[in-house]
N, C-alpha and C positions, 0 to 999 in steps of 0.2 A: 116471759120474755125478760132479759134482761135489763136492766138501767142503761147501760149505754147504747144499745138498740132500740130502747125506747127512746131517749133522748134522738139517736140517728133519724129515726123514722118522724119523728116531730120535725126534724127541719127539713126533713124532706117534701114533709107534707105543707109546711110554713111557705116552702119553695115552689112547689106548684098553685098556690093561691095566685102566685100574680100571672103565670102562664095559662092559657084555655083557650082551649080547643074545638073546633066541629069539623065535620066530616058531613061529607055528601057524595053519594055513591050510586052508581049508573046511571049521570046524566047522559042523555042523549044528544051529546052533541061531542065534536070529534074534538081529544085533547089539543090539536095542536089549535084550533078557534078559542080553548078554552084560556090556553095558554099565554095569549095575545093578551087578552082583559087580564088574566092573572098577573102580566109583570107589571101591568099599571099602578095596581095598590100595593105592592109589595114592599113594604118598609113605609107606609103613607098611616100619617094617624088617623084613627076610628072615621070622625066626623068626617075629612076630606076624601077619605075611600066612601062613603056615602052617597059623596056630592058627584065624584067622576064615576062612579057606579051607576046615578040617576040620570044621568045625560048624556051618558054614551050609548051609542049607536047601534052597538054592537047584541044580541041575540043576548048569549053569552053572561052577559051584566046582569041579565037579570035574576038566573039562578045564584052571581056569587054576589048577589046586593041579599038575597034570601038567607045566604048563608055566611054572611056577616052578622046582620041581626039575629039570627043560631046562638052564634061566635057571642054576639054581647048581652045577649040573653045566658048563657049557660057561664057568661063572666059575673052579671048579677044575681046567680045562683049562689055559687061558689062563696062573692062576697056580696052579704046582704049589707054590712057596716057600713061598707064603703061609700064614697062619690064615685060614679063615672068622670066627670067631669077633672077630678082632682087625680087619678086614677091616672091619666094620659096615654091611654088603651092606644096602639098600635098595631099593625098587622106584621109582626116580628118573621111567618116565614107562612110562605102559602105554598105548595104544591098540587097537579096534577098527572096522573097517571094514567094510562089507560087501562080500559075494563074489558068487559068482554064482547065481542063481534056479532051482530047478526049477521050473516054471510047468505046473500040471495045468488038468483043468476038471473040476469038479464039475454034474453032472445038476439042473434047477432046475424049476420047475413050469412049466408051458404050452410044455416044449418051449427054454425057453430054459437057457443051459450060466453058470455063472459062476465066474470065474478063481480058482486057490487058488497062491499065490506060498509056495511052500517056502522061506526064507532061511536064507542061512549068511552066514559071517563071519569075518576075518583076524585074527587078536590080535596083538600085537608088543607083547612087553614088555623094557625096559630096564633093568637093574641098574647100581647106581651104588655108590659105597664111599664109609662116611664114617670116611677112616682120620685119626687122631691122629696119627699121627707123623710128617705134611707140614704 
């Protein structure tokens, strides 16, 4: 390889230290419920997506409070150097998608059956850092 592809690929790689990632995939619960919790944290730093994660209400919360600590677990991989704290880890972009359907049928009167669509759904959350010291 090249020197200026190695160089390239060094700050590419310098560049996704501060970005990280988890994913969670065919939860059982339908995206648009999923969805609801997900815009709460979206853009909300680490600690305070924590707090409204642990006390709301919601089903829902509890898989993407799981998959927050995923999120700052696979951040302190990444960087073992670092502070978390110093760090000022954010939830930079969450998404949900839908996954795939169980599809039953439900018994209906006069003979007739009608469809009951079980939905799940993919999360991918994004951790981002708003470090001071660049």
């Amino acid at each position: 390889m090249g020197v200026r592809k190695h160089i390239a690929a060094e700050a590419r790689k310098e560049a996704k230290k501060s970005i990280v990632s988890a994913r969670m995939k065919a939860v059982p619960t339908s995206p648009r419920k999923m969805r609801l919790v997900a815009d709460l944290i979206r853009g909300v730093e680490v600690d305070k997506a924590l707090q409204i994660l642990k006390f709301s209400t919601k089903e829902a919360s509890i898989n993407l409070e799981k998959l927050l600590l995923s999120a700052i677990a696979n951040w302190q991989a990444k960087n073992e150097d670092s502070n978390i704290e110093d760090a000022r880890l954010y939830i930079s972009d969450i998404f949900v998608d839908s996954a795939s359907m169980l599809k039953r049928i439900r018994p209906a009167p006069q003979g007739r059956a009608h469809r009951i669509r079980k939905r799940s759904n993919h999360v991918t959350m994004i951790l981002g850092s708003k470090n001071l010291s660049k």
